[in-house]
N, C-alpha and C positions, 0 to 999 in steps of 0.2 A: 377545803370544799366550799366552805359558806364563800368564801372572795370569788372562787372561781364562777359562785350561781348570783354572786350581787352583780356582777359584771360582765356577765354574761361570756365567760370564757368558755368554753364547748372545744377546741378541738386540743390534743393530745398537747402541740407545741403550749398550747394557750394555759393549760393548767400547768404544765411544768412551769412555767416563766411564774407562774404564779406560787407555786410551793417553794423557788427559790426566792423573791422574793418575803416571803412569810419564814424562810428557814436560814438564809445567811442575812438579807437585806437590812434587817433593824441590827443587827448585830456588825455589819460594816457599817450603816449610816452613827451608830453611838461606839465606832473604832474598839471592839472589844473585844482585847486580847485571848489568845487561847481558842476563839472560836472555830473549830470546822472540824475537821477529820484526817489532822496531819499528825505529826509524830510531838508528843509535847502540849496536844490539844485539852482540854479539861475531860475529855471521853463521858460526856454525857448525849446517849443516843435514845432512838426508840426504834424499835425494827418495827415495820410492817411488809402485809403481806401484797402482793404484785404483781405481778410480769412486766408492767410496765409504771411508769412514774403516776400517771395519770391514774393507772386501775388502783394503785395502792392509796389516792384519794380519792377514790368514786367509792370502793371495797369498804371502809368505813371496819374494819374487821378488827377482831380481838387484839392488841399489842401482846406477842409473842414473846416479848423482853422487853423491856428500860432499863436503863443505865443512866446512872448520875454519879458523879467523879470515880468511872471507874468500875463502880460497885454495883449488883444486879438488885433493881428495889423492885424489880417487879415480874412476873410470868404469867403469859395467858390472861390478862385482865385483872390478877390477883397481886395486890402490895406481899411482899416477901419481908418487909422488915418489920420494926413497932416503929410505931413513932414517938419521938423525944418526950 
């Protein structure tokens, strides 16, 4: 969101390019393995909520799950585990 309002992105295409960017782009430019949502990937995700690319970063909304290697650390805004 913050990239898309320093830069003045406003239309639908314009914040998607921008979430891919912010969500694959450092992780192809430092080539680091395991990253994306293929079979074998490290499975560390965060759902949110949408209809479209763009409304799920205008929406600013509760994270409904995270996921780090796998494993569910979070629901509804709330950590599910302790920490170390």
């Amino acid at each position: 969101m913050f990239i898309g309002l320093r830069n003045n992105l406003r239309r639908d295409d314009e914040v998607e390019l921008a979430l891919d960017i912010c969500t694959f782009g450092g992780a192809a430019i430092m080539e680091t393995e395991g990253y994306g949502l293929g079979p074998g990937d490290r499975a560390d995700c965060v759902l949110v909520e949408g209809e479209t690319l763009a409304e799920a970063v205008a929406l600013r909304a509760p994270r409904p799950l995270v996921l780090k290697g796998g494993r569910v650390i979070a629901r509804n805004g709330t950590c599910v585990i302790e920490a170390p």
